[in-house]
N, C-alpha and C positions, 0 to 999 in steps of 0.2 A: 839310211836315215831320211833321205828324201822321198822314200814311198810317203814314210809316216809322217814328215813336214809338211806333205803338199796333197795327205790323202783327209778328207772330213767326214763325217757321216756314220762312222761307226767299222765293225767289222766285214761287211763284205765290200764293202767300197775297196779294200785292199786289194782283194783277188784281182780284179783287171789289171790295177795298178800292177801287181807281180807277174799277172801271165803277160804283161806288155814288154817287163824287164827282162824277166828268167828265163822265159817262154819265147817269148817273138823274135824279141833283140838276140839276149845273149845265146839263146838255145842249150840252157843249162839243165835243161830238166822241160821232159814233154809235158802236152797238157793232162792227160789222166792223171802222172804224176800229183797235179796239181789241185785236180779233182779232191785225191787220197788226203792231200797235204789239208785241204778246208775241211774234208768230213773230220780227221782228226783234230782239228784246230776246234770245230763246231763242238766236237762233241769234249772234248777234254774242258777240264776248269779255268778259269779265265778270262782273258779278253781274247776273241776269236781275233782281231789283226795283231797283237802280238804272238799269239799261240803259232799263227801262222809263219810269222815272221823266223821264229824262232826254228822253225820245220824247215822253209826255206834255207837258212843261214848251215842249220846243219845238214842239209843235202848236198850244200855246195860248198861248205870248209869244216863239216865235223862238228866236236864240241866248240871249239874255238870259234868255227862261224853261229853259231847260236848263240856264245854267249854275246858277241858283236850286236847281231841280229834284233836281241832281246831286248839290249840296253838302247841302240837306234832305235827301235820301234816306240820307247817310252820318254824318252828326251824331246821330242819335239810336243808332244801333248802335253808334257810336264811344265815345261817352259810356257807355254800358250797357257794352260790353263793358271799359273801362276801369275804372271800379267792381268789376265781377264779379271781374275779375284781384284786383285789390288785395285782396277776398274771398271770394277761391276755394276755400281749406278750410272758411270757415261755410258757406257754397252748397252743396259740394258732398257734405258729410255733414247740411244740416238736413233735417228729415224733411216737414216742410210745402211749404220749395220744390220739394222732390222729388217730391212729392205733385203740386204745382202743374204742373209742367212733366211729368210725364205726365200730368195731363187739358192740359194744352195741346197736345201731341201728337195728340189724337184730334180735336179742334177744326180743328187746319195737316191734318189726312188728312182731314177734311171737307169744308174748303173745295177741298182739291185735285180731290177727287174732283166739287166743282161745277162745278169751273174745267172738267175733262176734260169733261161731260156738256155745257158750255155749248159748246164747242169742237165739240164731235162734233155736236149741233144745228145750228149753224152750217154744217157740212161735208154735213148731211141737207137742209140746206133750199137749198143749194148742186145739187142734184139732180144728179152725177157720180156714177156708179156705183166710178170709178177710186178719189176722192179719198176717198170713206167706205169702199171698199177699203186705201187706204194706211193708214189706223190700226193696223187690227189686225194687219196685215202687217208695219210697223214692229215693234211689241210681241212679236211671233212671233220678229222676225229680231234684237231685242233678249234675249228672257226666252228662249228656247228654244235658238236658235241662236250665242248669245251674241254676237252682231257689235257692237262697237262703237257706242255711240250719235252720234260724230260722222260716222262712216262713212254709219251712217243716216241721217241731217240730211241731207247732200254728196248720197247719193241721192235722198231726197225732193225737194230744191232742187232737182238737173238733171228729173228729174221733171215739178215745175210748171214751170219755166222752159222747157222742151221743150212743154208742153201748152198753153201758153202763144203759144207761135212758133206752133206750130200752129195754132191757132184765129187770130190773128191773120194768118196767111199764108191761109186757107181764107176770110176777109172780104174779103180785098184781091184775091181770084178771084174 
């Protein structure tokens, strides 16, 4: 529950937060794990820091730690954002919170841009010329060419999944 109390900014701001707890601290689960645990959370329906959370919880207690996992991760945004509502015109004319929540914003683009650097390491140390190709190729066929980011996911997916069959059919020769 205190990833999701003390995490702001959306879905991947979680990921540090968890590889700092699961990862670093507790050493409950390595980082690629981790890796695995965001591409399913990204790509499944939802909100990516619950989907996550809910990955985590059952990697480390099962059904039972996910159903934990899932309810933690949504209580403390539920709370906050129910407060916020009830005071929504002090929020959203004071000058301090508004202060606040844009240095918060540069903070959630800091981390994001770790998350991406940690991800793209991962995919270099990975030694496939293809899959550290896919990045920027996504990005391209996202910001440039404006394709759809699920359309892109759908490709990427058949992608590994083909690269995948592959190498496991060329083992079994």
């Amino acid at each position: 529950m205190f990833i999701s109390a003390f995490t702001f900014g959306g879905g991947y701001v979680v990921v540090p937060m968890i590889r700092k707890y699961y990862v670093t601290r507790k050493k409950l689960f390595h980082e690629h794990e981790l890796v695995d645990m965001a591409t399913i959370a990204q790509s499944s329906p939802g909100a990516i820091a619950v989907n996550l959370s809910t990955l985590a919880g059952y990697r480390v207690a099962g059904k039972t730690g996910a159903i934990i996992s899932c309810i933690a991760a949504v209580i403390p945004s539920f709370i906050l954002l129910v407060f916020i509502s009830k005071f929504y015109i002090a929020f959203a004319t004071h000058p301090v919170i508004s202060a606040v929540l844009k240095g918060m914003q540069a903070g959630v683009a800091a981390l994001i841009v770790d998350f991406v650097v940690d991800m793209c390491s991962m995919l270099i140390k990975e030694r496939s010329f293809l899959l550290i190709l896919l990045t920027p190729l996504a990005l391209v066929a996202n910001l440039f060419l404006e394709i759809n980011v699920a359309i892109i996911l759908a490709a990427c997916c058949l992608f590994c999944i083909a690269r995948v069959w592959l190498n496991e059919r060329r083992q079994d020769e």
